[in-house]
C-alpha positions as CSV (number, residue, x, y, z in Angstrom):
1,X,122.0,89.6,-35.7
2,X,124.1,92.2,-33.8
3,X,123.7,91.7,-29.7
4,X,125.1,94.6,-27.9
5,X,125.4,94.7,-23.9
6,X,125.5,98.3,-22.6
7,X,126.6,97.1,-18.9
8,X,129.4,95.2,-20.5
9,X,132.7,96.5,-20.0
10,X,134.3,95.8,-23.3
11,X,133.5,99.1,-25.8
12,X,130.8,98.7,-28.4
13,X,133.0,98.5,-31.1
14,X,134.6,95.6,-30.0
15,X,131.4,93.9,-29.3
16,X,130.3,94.8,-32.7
17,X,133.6,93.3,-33.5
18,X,133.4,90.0,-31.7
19,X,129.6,89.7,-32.8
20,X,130.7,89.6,-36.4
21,X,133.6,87.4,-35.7
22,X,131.1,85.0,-34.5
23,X,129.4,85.3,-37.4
24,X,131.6,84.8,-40.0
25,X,133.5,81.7,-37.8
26,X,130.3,80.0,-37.6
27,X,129.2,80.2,-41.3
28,X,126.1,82.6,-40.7
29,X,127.6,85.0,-42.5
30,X,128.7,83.8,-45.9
31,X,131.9,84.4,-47.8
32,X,131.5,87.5,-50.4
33,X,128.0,88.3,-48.7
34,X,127.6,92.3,-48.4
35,X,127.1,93.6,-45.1
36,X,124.7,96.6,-43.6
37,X,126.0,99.7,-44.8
38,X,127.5,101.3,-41.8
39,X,124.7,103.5,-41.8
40,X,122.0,101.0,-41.7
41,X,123.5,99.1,-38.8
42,X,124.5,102.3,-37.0
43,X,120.8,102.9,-37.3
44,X,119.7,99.4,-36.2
45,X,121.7,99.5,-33.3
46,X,121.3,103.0,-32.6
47,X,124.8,103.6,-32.4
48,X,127.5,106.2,-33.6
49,X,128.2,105.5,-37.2
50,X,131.5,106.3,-36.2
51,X,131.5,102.8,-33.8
52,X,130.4,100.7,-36.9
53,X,133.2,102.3,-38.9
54,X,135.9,101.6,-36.5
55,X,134.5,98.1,-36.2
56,X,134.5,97.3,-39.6
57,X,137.9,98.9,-40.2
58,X,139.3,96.3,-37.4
59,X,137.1,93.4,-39.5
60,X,138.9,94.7,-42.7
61,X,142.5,94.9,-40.6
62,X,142.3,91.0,-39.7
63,X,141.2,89.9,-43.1
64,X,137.5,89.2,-42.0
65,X,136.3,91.3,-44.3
66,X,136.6,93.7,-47.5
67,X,135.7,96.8,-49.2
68,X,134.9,97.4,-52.6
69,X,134.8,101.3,-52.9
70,X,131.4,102.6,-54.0
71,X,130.1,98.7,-53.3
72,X,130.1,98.5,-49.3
73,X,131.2,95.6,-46.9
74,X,131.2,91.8,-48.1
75,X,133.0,88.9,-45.7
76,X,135.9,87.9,-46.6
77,X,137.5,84.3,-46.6
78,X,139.3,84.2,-43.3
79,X,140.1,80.6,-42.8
80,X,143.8,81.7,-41.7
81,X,142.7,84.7,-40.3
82,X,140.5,82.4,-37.8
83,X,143.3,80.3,-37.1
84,X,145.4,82.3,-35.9
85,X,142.5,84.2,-33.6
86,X,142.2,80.5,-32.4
87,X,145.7,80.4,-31.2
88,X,146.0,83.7,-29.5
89,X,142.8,82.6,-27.3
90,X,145.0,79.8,-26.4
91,X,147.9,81.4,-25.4
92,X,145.8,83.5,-23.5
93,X,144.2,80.6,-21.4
94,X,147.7,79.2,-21.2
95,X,148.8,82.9,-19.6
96,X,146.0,82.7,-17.5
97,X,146.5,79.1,-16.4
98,X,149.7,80.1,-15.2
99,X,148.7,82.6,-12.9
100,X,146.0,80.9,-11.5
101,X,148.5,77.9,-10.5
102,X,150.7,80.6,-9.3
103,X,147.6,82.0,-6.7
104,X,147.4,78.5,-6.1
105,X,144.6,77.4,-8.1
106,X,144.3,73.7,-8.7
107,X,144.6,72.2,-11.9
108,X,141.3,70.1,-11.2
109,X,139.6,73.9,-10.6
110,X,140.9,75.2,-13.3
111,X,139.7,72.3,-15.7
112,X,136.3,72.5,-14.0
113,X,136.3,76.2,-15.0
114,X,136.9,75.6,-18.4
115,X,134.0,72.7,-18.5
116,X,132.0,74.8,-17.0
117,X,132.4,77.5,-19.3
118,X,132.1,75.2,-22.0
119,X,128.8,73.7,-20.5
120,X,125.9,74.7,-22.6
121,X,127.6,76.6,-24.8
122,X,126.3,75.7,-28.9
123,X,128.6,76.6,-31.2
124,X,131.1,74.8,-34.0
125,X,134.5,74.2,-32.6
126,X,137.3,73.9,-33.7
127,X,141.1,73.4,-32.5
């Protein structure tokens, strides 16, 4: 369910993060289904509770998910929530578009980068 890379430089709550994101965008997850209690994943994982917990409270911050006190965890229903996570990635390849044409990347290499990065790749997507 939950793929963490220990050699990856991003921290493991934001990889908890981003696995859940991926999750929820692609419909595996299910809106109002409950999720591991942040024990039980911190267990699975073998991770500091305190990781899930910040995780979670970052899911909950964007409207991915919700709390019900005493309940636990369920997804939430974040079409606009995934919109808008949409666009920032965007602007972000347009930022990083600019620089590389700025170092003097090509527009061709950059575009062949993308497809490339695209290439293989099985998911939903949407624009």
């Amino acid at each position: 369910m939950i793929n963490i890379d220990s050699n990856s430089p991003k921290s493991i709550y934001e990889q908890v993060y981003e696995e859940f994101v991926k999750l929820i965008s692609n419909k595996v997850l299910k809106p109002d289904e409950q999720l591991p209690s942040v024990r039980d994943l911190a267990g699975m994982l073998r991770i500091n509770p305190n990781t899930i917990q910040k995780a979670y409270k970052l899911l909950e911050t964007k409207e991915f998910i919700y709390s019900l006190p005493g309940k636990g965890n369920f997804v939430g229903r974040p079409e606009n929530t995934i919109r808008a996570e949409i666009q920032g990635e965007f602007e972000k390849i347009k930022n990083i578009t600019v620089k590389l044409l700025f170092l003097g990347a090509s527009k061709d290499a950059i575009i062949n980068a993308v497809n490339d990065a695209a290439e293989g790749v099985n998911i939903n997507v949407r624009a």
